[in-house]
C-alpha positions in Angstrom: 153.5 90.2 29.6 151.7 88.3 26.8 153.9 88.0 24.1 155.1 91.3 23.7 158.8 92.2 23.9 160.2 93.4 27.2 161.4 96.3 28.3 164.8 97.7 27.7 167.0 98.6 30.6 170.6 99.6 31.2 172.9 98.5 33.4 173.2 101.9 35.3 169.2 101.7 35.9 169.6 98.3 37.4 172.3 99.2 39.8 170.0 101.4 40.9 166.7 100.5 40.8 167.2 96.5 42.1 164.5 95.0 44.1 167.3 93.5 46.6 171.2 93.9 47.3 173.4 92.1 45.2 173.9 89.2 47.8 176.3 87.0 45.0 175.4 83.9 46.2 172.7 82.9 44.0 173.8 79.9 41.9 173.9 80.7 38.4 174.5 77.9 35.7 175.7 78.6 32.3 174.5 76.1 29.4 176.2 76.1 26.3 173.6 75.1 23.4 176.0 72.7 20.6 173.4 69.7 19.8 172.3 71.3 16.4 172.7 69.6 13.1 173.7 73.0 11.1 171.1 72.4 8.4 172.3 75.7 7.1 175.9 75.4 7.0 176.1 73.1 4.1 178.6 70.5 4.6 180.2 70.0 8.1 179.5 70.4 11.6 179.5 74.5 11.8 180.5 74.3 16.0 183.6 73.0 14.5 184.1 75.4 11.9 187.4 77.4 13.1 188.0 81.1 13.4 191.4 81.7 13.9 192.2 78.4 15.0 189.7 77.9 17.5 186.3 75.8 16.9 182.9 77.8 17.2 181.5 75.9 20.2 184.7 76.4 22.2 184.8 80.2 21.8 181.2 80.0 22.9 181.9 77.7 26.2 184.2 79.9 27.0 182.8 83.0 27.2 180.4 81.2 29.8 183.4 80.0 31.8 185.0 83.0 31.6 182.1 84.6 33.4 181.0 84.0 37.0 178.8 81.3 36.6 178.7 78.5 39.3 179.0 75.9 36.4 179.0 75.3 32.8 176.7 72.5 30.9 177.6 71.8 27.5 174.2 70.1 25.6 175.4 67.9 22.7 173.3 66.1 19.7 174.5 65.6 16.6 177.9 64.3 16.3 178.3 64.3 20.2 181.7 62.7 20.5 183.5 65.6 17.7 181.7 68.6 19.9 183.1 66.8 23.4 186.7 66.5 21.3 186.4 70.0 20.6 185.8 70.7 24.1 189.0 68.2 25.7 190.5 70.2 28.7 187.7 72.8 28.9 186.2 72.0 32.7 182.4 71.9 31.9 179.8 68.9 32.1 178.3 67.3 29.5 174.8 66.1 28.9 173.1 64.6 25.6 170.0 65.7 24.2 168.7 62.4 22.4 165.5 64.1 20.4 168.0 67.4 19.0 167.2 66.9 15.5 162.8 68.0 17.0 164.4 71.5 17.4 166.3 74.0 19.9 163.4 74.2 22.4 164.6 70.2 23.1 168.3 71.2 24.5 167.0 74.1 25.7 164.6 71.7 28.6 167.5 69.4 28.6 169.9 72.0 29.6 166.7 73.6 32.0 166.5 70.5 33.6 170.7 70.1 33.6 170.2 73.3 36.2 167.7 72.4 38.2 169.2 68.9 39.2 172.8 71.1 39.9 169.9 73.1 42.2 170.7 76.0 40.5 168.7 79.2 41.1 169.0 80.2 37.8 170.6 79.2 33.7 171.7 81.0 31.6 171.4 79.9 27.9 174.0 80.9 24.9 174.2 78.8 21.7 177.0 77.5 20.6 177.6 79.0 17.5 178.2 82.4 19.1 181.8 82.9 19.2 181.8 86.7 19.7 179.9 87.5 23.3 182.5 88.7 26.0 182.6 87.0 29.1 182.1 90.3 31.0 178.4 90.3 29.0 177.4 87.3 30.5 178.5 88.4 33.6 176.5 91.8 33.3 173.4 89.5 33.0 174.5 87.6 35.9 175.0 91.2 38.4 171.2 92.3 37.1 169.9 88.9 37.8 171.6 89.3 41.5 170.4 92.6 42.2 166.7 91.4 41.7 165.8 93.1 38.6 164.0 90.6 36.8 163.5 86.9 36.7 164.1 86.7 33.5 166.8 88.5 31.0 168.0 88.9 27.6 170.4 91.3 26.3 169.5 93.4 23.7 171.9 95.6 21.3 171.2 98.5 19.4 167.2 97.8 20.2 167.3 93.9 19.6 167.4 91.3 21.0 170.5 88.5 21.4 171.9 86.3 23.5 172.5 85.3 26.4 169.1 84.7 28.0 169.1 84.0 31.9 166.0 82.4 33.8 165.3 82.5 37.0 164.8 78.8 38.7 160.9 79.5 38.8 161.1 78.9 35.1 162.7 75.9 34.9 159.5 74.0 34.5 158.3 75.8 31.7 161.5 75.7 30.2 161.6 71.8 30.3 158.0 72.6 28.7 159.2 74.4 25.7 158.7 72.4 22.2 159.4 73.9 18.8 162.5 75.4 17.3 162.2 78.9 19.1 164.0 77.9 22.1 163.1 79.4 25.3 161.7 82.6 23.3 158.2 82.0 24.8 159.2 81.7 28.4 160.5 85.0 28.2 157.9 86.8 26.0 155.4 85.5 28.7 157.7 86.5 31.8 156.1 89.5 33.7 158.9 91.0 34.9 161.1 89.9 32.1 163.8 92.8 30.4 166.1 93.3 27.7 169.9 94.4 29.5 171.2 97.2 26.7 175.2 95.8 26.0 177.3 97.5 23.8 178.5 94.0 22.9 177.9 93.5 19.5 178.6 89.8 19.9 175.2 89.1 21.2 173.1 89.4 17.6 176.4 87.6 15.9 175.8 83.5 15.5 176.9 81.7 11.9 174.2 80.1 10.6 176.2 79.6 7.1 179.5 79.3 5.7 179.0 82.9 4.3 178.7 83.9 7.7 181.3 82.6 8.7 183.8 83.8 6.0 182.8 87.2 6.7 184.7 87.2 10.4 187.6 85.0 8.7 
């Protein structure tokens, strides 16, 4: 695949069409993206923006905890010590992404390279400043990436495509690779067996990039 998007599957065609058995001990890490400045946002840190008392980035770490991931990494940048605060009690590490303000691609290899030292066999990616995914999403990518589907995955809703994004540990160099603002985009355009996981969660195309954004699920 060069570039083009992948295919979209559903979860009933993966349970049936996997390349192995669900073993469930593959060792899935999630990382939580937070080390953003929120250009867009205007004034304040948008991961700490509430919705209904809780801060962005902590809805968003936990819908990775709340899933069956081995682990959760929590990549912080720009105002470090308010985003760990925000985080006190929730059990995930954390690691600092010194270069954030380059662009996403720069916590995405930090938190690719967070994975691969906890020898994971695969990440799975969600920004922080998506408060709506359900746990039992992430953990629909997680079953397709056990069954053998594909080494890559991103969900998809409606047609497009959101987040979460899971890569297989073959990846994790090119992830570390990555440069730009896009992320881990590329890696996944370029995946040959990479697919889109049809959710009807319409959490995954929600983030708040701006404090209109926000006020609209206030």
């Amino acid at each position: 695949m060069t570039g083009t998007e992948p295919r979209v599957v559903a979860p009933a065609d993966i349970e049936r069409g996997g390349s192995r058995p669900e073993s469930g001990h593959e060792r899935v890490v999630g990382v939580v993206l937070a080390a953003g400045t929120s250009s867009r946002f205007g004034d304040g840190n948008k991961l700490l923006a509430e919705l209904n008392g809780t801060p962005l980035v902590r809805r968003a770490t936990q819908s990775l905890l709340g899933a069956t991931s081995a682990e959760v990494v929590v990549v912080l940048g720009y105002e470090a010590d308010r985003v760990r605060d925000a985080l006190a009690e929730c059990e995930v590490r954390f690691v600092e992404n010194p270069e954030y303000a380059a662009g996403q691609s720069t916590s995405v290899a930090v938190g690719g390279g967070a994975a691969r030292d906890l020898d994971a066999d695969a990440v799975v990616f969600l920004p922080g400043d998506m408060p709506f995914v359900g746990a039992g999403t992430v953990d629909s990518v997680i079953r397709a990436y056990r069954s053998g589907t594909a080494s890559a995955i991103a969900v998809a809703h409606d047609g497009d495509r959101g987040n979460p994004v899971l890569f297989d540990s073959r990846h994790f160099g090119a992830l570390t690779a990555v440069d730009g603002d896009t992320g881990g985009r590329s890696v996944l355009l370029e995946c040959d067996d990479a697919v889109l996981l049809a959710v009807p969660d319409p959490g995954v195309r929600t983030d708040i990039d701006t404090s209109a954004d926000l006020a609209r699920h206030r």
